[in-house]
CHARMM-style PDB file with segment names, atoms N, HN, CA, C and O in Angstrom:
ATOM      1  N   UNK     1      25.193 -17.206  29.737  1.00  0.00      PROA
ATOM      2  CA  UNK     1      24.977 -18.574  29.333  1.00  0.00      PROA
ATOM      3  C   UNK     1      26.152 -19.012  28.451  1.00  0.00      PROA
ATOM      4  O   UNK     1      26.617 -18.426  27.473  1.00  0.00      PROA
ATOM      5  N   UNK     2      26.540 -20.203  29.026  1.00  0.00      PROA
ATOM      6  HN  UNK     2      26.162 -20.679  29.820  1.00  0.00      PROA
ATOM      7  CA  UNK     2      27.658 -20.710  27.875  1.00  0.00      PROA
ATOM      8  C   UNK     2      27.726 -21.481  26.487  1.00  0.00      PROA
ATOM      9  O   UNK     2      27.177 -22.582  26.526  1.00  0.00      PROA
ATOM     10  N   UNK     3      28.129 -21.226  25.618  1.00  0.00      PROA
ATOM     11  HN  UNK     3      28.576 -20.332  25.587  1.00  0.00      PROA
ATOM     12  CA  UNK     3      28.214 -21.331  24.364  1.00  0.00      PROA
ATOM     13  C   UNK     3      28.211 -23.361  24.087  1.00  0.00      PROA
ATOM     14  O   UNK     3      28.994 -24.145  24.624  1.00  0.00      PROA
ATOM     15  N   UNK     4      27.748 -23.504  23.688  1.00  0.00      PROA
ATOM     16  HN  UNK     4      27.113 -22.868  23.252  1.00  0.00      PROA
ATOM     17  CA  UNK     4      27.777 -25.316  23.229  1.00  0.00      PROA
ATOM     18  C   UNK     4      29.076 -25.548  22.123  1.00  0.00      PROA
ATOM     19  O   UNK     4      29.355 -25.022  21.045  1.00  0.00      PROA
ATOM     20  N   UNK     5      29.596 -26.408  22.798  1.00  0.00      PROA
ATOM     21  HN  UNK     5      29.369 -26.836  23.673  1.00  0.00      PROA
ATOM     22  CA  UNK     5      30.680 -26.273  21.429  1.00  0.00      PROA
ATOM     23  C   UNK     5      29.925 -27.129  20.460  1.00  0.00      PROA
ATOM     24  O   UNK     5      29.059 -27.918  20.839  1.00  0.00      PROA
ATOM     25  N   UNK     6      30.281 -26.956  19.126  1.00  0.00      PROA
ATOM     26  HN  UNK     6      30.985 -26.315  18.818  1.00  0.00      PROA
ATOM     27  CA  UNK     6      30.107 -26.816  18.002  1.00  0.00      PROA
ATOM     28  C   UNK     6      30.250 -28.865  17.858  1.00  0.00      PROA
ATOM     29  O   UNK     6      31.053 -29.495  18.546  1.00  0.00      PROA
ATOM     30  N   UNK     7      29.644 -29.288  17.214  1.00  0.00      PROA
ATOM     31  HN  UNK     7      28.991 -28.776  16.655  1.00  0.00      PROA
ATOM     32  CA  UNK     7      29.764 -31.144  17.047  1.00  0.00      PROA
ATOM     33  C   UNK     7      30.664 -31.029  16.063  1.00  0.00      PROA
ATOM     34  O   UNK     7      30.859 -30.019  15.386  1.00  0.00      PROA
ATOM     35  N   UNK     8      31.537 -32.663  15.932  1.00  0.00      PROA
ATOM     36  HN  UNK     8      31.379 -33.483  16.483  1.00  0.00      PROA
ATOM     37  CA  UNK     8      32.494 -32.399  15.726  1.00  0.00      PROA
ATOM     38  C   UNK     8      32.249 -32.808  14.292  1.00  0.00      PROA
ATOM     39  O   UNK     8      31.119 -33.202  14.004  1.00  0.00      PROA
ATOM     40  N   UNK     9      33.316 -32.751  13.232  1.00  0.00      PROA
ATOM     41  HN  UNK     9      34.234 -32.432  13.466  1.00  0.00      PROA
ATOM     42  CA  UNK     9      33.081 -32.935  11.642  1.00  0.00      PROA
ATOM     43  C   UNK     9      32.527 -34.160  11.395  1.00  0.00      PROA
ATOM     44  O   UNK     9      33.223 -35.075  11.836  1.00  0.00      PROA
ATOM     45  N   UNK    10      31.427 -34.535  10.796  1.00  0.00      PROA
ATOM     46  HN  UNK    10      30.862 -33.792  10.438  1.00  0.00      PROA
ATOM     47  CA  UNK    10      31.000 -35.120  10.126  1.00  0.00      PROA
ATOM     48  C   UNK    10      31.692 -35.625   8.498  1.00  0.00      PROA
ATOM     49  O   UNK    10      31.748 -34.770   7.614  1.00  0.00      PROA
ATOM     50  N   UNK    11      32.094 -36.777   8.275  1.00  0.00      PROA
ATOM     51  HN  UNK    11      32.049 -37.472   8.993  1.00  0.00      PROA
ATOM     52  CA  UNK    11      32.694 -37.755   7.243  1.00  0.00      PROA
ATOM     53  C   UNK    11      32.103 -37.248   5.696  1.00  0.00      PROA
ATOM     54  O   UNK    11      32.277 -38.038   4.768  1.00  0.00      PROA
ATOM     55  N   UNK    12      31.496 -36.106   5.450  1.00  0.00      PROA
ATOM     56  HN  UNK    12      31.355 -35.464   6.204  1.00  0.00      PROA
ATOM     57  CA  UNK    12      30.544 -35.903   3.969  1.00  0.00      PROA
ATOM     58  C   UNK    12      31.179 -36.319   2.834  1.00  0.00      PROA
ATOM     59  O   UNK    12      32.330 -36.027   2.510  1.00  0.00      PROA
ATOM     60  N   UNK    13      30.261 -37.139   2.119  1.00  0.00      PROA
ATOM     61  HN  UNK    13      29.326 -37.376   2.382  1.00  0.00      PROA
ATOM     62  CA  UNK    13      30.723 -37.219   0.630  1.00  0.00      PROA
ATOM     63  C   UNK    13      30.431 -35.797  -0.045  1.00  0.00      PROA
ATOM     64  O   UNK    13      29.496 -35.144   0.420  1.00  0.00      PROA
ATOM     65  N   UNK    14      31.098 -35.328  -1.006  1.00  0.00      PROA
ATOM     66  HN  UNK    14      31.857 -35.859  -1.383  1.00  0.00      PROA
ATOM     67  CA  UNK    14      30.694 -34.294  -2.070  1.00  0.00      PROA
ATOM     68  C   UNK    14      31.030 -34.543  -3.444  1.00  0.00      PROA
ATOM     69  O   UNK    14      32.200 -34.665  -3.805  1.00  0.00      PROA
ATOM     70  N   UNK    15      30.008 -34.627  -4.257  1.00  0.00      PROA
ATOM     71  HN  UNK    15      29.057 -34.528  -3.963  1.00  0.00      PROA
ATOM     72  CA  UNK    15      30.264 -35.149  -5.570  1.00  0.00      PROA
ATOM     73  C   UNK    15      31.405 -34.427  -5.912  1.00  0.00      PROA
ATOM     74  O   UNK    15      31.736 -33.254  -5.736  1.00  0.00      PROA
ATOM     75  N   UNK    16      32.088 -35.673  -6.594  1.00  0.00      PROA
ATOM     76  HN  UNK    16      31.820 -36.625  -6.737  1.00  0.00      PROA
ATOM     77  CA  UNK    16      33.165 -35.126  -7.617  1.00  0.00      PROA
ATOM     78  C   UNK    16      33.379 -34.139  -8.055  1.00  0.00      PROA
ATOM     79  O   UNK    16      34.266 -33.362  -7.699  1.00  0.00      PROA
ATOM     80  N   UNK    17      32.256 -33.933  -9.285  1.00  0.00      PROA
ATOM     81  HN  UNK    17      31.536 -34.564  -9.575  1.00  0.00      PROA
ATOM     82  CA  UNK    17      31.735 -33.040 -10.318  1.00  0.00      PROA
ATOM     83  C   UNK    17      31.894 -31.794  -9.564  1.00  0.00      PROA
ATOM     84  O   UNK    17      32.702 -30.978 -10.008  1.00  0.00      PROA
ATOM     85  N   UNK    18      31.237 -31.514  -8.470  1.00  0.00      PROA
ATOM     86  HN  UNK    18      30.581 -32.177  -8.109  1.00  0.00      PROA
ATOM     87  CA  UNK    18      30.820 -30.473  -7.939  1.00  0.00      PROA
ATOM     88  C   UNK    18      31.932 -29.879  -7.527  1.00  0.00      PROA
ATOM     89  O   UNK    18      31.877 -28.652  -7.599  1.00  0.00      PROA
ATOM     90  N   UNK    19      33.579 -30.620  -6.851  1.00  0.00      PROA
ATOM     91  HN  UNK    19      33.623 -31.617  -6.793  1.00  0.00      PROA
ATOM     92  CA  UNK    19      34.573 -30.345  -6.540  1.00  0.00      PROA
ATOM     93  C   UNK    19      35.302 -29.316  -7.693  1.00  0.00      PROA
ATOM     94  O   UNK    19      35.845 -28.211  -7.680  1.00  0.00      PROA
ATOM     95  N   UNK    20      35.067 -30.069  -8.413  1.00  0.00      PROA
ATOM     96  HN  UNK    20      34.626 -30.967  -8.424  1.00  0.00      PROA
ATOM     97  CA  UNK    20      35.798 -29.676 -10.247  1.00  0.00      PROA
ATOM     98  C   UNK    20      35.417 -28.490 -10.605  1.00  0.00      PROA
ATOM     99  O   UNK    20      36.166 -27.643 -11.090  1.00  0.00      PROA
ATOM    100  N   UNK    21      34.128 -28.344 -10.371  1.00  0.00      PROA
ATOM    101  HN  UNK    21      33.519 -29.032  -9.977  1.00  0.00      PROA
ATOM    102  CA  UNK    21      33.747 -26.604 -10.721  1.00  0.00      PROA
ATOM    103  C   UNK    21      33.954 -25.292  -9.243  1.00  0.00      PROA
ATOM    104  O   UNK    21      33.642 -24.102  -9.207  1.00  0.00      PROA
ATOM    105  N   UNK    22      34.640 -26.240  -8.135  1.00  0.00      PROA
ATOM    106  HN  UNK    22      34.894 -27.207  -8.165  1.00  0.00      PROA
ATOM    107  CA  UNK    22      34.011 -25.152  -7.005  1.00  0.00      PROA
ATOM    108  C   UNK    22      35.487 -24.491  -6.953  1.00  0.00      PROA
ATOM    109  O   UNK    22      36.483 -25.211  -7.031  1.00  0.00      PROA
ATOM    110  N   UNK    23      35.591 -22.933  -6.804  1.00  0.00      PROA
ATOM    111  HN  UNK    23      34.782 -22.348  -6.741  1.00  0.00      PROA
ATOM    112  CA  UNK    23      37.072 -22.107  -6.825  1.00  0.00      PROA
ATOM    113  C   UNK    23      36.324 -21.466  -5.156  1.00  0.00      PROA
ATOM    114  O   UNK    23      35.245 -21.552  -4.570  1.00  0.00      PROA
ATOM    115  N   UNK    24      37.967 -20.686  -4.881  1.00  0.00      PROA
ATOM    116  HN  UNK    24      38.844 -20.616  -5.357  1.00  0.00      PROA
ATOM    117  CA  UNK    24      37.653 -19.984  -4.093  1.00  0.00      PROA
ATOM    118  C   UNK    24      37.094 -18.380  -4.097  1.00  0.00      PROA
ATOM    119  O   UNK    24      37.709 -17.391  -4.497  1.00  0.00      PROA
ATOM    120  N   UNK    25      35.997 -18.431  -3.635  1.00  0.00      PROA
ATOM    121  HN  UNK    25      35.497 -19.234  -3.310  1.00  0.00      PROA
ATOM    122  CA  UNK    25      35.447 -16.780  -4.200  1.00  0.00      PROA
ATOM    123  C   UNK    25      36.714 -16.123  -4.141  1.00  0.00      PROA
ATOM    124  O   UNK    25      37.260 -15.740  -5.176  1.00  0.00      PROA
ATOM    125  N   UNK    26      37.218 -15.965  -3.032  1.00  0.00      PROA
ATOM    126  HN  UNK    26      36.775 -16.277  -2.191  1.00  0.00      PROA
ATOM    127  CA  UNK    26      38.334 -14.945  -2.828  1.00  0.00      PROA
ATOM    128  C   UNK    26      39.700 -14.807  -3.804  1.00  0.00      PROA
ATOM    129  O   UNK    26      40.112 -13.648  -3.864  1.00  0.00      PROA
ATOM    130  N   UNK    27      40.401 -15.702  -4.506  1.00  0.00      PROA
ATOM    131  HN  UNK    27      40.067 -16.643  -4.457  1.00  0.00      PROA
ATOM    132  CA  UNK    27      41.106 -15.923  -5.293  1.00  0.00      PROA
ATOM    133  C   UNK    27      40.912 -16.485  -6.292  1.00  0.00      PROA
ATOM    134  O   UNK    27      41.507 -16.349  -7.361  1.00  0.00      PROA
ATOM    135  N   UNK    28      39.664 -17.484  -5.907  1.00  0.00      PROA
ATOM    136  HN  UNK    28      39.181 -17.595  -5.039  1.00  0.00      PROA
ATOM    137  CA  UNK    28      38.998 -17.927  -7.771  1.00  0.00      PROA
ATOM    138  C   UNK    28      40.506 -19.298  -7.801  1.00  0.00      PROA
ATOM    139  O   UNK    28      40.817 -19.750  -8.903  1.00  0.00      PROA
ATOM    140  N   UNK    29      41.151 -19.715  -6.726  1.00  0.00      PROA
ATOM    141  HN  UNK    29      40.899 -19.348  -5.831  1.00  0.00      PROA
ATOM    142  CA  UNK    29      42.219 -20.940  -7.107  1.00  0.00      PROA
ATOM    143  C   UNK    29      41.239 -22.339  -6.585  1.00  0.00      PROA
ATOM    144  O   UNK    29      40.184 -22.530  -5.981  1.00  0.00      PROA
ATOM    145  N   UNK    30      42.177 -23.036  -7.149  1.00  0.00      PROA
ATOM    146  HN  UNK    30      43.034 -22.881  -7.640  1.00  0.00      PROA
ATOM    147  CA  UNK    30      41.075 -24.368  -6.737  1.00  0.00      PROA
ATOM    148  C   UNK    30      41.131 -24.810  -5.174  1.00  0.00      PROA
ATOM    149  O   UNK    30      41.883 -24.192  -4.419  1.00  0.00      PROA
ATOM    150  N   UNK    31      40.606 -25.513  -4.855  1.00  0.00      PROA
ATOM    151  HN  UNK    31      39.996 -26.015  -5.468  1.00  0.00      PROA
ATOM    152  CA  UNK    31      40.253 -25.948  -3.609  1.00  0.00      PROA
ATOM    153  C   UNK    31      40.623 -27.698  -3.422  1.00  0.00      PROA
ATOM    154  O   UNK    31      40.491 -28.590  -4.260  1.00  0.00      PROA
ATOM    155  N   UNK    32      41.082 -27.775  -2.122  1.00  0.00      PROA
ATOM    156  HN  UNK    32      41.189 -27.051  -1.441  1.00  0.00      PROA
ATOM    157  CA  UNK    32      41.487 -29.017  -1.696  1.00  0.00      PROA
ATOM    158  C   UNK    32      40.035 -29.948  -0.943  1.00  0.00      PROA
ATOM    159  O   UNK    32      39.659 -29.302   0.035  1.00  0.00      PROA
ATOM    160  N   UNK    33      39.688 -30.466  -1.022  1.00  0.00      PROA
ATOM    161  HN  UNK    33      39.994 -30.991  -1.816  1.00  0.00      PROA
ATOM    162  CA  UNK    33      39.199 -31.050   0.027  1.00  0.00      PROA
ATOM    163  C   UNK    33      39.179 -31.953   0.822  1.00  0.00      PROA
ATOM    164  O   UNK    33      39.136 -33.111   0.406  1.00  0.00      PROA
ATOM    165  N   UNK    34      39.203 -31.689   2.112  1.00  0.00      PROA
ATOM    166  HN  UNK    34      39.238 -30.748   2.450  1.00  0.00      PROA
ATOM    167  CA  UNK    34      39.453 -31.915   3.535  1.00  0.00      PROA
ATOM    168  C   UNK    34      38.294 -32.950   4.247  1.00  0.00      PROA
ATOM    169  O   UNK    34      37.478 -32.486   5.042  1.00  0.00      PROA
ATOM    170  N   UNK    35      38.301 -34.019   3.979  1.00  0.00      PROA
ATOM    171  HN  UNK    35      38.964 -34.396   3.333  1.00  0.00      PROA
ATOM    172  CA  UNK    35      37.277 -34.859   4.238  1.00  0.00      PROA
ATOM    173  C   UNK    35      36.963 -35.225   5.618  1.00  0.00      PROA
ATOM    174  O   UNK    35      35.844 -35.568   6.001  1.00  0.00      PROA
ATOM    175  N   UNK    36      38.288 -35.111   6.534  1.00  0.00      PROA
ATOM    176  HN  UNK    36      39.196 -34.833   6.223  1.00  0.00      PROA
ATOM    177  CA  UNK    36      38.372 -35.647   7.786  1.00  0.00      PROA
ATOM    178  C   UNK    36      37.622 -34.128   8.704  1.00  0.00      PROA
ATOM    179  O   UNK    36      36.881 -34.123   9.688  1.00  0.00      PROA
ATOM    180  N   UNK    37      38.116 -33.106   7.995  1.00  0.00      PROA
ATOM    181  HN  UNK    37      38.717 -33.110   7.196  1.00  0.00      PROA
ATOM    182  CA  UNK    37      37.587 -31.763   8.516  1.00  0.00      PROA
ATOM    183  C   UNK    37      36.227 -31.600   8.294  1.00  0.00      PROA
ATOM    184  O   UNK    37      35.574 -31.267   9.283  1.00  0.00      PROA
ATOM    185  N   UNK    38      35.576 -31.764   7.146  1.00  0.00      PROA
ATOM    186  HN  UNK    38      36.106 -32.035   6.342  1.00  0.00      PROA
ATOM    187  CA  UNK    38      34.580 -31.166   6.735  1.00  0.00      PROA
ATOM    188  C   UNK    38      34.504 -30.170   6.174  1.00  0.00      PROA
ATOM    189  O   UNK    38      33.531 -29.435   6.344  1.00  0.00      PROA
ATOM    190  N   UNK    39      36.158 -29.656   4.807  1.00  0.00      PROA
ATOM    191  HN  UNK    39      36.948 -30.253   4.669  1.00  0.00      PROA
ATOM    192  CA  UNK    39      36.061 -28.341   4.696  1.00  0.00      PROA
ATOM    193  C   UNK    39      36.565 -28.500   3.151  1.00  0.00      PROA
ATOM    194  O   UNK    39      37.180 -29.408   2.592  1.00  0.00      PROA
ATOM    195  N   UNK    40      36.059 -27.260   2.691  1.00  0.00      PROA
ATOM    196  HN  UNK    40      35.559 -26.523   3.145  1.00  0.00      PROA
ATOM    197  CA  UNK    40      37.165 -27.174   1.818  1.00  0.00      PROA
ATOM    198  C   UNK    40      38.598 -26.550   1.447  1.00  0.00      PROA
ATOM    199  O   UNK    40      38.192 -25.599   0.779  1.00  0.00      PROA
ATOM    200  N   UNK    41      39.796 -26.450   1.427  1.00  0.00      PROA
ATOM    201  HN  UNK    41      40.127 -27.222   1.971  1.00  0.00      PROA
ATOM    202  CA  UNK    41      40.469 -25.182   1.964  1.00  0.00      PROA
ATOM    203  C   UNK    41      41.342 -24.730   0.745  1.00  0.00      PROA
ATOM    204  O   UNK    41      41.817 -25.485  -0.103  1.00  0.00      PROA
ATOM    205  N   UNK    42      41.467 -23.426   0.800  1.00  0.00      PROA
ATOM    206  HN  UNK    42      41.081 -22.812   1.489  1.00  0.00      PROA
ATOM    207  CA  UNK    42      41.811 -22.299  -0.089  1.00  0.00      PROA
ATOM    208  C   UNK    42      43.303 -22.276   0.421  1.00  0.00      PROA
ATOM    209  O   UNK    42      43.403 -21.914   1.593  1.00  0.00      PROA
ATOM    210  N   UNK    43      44.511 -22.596  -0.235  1.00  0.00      PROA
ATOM    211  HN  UNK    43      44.430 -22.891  -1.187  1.00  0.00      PROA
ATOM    212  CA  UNK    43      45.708 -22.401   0.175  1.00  0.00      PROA
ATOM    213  C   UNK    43      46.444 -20.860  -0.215  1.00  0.00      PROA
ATOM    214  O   UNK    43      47.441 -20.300   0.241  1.00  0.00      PROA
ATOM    215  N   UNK    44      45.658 -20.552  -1.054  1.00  0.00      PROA
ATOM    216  HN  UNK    44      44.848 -21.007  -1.424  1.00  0.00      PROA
ATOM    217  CA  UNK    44      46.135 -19.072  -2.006  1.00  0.00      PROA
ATOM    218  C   UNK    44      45.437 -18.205  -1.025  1.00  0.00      PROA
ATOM    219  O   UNK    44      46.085 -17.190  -0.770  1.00  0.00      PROA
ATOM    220  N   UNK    45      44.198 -18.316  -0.341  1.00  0.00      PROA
ATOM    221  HN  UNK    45      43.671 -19.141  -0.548  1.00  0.00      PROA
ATOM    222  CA  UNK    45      43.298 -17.118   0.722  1.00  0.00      PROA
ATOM    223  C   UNK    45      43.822 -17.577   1.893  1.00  0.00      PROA
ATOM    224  O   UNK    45      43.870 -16.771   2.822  1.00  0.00      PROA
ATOM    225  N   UNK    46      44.418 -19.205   2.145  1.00  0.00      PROA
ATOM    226  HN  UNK    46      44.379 -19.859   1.390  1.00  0.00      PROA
ATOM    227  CA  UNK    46      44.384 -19.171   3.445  1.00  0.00      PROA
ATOM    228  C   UNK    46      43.138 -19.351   4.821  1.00  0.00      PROA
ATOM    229  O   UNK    46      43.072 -19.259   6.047  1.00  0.00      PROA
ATOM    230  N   UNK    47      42.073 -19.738   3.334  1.00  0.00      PROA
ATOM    231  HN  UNK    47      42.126 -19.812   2.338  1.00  0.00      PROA
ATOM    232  CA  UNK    47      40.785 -20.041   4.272  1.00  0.00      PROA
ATOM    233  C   UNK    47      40.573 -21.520   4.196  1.00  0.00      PROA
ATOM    234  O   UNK    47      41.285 -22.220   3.477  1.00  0.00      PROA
ATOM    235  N   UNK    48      39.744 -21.935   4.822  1.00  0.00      PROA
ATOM    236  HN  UNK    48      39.165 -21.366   5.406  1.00  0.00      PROA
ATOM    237  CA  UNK    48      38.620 -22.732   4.982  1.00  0.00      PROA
ATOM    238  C   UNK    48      37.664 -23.175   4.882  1.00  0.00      PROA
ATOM    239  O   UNK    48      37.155 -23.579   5.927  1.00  0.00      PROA
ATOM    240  N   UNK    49      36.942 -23.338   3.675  1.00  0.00      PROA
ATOM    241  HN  UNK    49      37.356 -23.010   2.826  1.00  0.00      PROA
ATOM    242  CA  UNK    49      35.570 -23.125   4.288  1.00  0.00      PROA
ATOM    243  C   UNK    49      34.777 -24.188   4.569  1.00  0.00      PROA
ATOM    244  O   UNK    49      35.185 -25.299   4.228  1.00  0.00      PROA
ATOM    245  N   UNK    50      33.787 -24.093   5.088  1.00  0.00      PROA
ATOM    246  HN  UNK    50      33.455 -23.191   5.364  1.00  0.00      PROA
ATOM    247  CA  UNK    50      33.325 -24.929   6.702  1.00  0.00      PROA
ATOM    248  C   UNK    50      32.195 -25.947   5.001  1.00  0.00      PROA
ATOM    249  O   UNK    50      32.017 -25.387   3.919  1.00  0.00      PROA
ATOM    250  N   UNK    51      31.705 -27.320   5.316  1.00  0.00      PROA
ATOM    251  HN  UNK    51      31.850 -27.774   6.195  1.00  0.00      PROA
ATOM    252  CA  UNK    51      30.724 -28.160   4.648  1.00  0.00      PROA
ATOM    253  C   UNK    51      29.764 -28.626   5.707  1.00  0.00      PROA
ATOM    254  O   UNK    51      29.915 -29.472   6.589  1.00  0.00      PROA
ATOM    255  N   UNK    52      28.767 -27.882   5.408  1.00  0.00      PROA
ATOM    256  HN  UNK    52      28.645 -27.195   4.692  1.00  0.00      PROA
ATOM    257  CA  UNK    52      27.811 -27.923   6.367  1.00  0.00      PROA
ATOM    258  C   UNK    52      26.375 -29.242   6.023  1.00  0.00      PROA
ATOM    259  O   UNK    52      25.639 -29.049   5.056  1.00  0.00      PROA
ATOM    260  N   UNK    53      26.213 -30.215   6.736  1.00  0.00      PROA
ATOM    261  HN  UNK    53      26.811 -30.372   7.522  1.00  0.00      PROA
ATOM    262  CA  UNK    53      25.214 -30.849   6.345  1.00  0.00      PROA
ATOM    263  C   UNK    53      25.453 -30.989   4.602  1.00  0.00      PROA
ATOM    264  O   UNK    53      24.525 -30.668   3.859  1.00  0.00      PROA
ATOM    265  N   UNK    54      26.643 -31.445   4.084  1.00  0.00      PROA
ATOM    266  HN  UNK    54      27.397 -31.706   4.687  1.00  0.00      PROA
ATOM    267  CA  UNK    54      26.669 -31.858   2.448  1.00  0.00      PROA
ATOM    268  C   UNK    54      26.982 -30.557   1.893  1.00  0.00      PROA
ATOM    269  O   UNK    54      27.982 -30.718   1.193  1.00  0.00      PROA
ATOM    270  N   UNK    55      26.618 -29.363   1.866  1.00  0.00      PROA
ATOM    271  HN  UNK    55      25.806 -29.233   2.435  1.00  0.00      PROA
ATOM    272  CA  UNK    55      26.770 -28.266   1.431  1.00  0.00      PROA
ATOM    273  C   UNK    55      27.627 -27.057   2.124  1.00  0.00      PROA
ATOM    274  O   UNK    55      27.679 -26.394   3.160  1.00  0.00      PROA
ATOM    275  N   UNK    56      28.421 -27.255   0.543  1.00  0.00      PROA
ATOM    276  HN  UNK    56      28.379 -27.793  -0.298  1.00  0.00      PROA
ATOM    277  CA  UNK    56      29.597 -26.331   1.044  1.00  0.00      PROA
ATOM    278  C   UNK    56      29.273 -24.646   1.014  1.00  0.00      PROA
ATOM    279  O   UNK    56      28.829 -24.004   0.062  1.00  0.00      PROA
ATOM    280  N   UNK    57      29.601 -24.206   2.221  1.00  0.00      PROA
ATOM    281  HN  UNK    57      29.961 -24.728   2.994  1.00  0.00      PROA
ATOM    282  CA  UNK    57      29.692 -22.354   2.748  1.00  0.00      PROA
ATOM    283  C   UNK    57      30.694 -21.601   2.014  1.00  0.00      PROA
ATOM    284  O   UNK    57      31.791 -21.277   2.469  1.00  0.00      PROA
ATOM    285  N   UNK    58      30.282 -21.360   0.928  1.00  0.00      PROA
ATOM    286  HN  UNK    58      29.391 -21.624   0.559  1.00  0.00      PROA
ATOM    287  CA  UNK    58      31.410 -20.700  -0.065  1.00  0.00      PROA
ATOM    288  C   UNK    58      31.502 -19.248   0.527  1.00  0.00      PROA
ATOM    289  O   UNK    58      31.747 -18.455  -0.382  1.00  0.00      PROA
ATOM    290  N   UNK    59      31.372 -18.558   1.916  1.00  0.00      PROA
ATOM    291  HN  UNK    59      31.173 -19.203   2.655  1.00  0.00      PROA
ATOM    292  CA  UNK    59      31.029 -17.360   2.128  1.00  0.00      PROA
ATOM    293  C   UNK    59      32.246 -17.026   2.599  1.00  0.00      PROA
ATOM    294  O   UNK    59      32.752 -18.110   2.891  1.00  0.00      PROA
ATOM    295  N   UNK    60      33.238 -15.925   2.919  1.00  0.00      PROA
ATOM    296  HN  UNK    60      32.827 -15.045   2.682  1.00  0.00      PROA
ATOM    297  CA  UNK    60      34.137 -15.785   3.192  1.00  0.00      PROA
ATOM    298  C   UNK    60      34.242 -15.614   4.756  1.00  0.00      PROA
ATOM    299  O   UNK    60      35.098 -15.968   5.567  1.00  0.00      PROA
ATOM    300  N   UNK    61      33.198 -15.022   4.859  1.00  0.00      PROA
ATOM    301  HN  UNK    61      32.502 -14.734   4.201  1.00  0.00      PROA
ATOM    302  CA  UNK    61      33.062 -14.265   6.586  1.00  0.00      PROA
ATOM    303  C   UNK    61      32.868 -15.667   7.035  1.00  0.00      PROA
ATOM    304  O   UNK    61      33.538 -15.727   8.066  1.00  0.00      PROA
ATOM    305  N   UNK    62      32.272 -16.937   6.815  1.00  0.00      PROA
ATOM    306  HN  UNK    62      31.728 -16.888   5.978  1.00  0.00      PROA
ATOM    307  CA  UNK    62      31.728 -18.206   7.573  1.00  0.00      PROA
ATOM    308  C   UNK    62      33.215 -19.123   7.454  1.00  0.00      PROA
ATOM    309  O   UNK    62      33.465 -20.212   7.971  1.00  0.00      PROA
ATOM    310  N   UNK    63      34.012 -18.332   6.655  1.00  0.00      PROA
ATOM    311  HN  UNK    63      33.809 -17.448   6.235  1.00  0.00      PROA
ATOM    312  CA  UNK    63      35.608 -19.340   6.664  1.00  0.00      PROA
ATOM    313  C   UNK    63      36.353 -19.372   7.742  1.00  0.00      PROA
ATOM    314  O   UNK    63      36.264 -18.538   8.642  1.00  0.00      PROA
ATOM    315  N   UNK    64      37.367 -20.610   7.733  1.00  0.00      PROA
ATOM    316  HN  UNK    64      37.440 -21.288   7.002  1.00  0.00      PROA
ATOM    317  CA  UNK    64      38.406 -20.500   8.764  1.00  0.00      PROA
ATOM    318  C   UNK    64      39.473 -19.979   8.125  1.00  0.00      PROA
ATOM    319  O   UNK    64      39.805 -20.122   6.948  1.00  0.00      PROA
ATOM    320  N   UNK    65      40.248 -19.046   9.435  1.00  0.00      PROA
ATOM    321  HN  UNK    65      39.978 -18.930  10.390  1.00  0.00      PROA
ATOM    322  CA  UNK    65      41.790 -18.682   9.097  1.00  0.00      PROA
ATOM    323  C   UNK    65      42.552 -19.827   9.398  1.00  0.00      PROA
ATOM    324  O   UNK    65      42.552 -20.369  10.504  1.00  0.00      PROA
ATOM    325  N   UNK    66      43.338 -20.277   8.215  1.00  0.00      PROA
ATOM    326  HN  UNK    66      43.338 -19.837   7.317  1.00  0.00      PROA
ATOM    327  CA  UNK    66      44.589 -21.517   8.277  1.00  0.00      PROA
ATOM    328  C   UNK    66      44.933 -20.982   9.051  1.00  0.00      PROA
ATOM    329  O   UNK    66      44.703 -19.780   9.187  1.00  0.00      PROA
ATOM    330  N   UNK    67      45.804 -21.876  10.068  1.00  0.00      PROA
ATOM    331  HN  UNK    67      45.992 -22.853   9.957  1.00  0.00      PROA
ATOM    332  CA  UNK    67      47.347 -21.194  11.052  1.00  0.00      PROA
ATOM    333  C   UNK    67      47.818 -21.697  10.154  1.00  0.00      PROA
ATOM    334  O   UNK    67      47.294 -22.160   9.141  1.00  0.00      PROA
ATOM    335  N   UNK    68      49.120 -21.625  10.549  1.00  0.00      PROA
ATOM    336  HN  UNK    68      49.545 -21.248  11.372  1.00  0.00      PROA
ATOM    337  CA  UNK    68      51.093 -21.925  10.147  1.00  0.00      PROA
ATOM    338  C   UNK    68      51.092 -23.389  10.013  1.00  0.00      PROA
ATOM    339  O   UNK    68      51.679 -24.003   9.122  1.00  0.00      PROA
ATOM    340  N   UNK    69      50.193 -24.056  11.229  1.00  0.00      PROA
ATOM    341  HN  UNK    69      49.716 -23.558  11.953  1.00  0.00      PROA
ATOM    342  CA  UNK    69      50.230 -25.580  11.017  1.00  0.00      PROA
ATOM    343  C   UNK    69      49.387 -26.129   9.958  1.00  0.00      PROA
ATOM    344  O   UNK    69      49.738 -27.159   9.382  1.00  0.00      PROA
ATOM    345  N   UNK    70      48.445 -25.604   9.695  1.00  0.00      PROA
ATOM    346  HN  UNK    70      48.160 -24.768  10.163  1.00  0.00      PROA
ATOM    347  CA  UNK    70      47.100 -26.201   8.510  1.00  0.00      PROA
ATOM    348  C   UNK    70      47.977 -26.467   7.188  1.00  0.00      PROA
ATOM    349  OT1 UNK    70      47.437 -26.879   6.162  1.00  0.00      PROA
TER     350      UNK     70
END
């Protein structure tokens, strides 16, 4: 059976506040966020991580690997 691709990013607001305190587990550096993506991304890990329904996946294994282009 074939896999459904995944819908595409959703526009989420994320409070401010909440930006200001959120690091990356993996390096503990701050985080950009990626509004058009739906992510937040770690430039020091090189991750991603995915904002699911308003709430951000601070998990490492649920992150994306940046390429060269990100």
């Amino acid at each position: 059976m074939a896999e459904t691709p995944a819908p595409p990013p959703v526009d989420v607001e994320i409070d401010p506040r909440l930006l200001e305190v959120l690091v990356c587990p993996v390096t503990r550096a701050p985080l950009e966020y990626d509004r058009a993506a739906g992510e937040l991304i770690s430039r020091a890990a090189r991750l991603a991580y995915p904002i699911r329904e308003g709430v951000p996946i601070m998990l490492p294994e649920e992150a994306r690997e940046l390429s060269d282009a990100d």
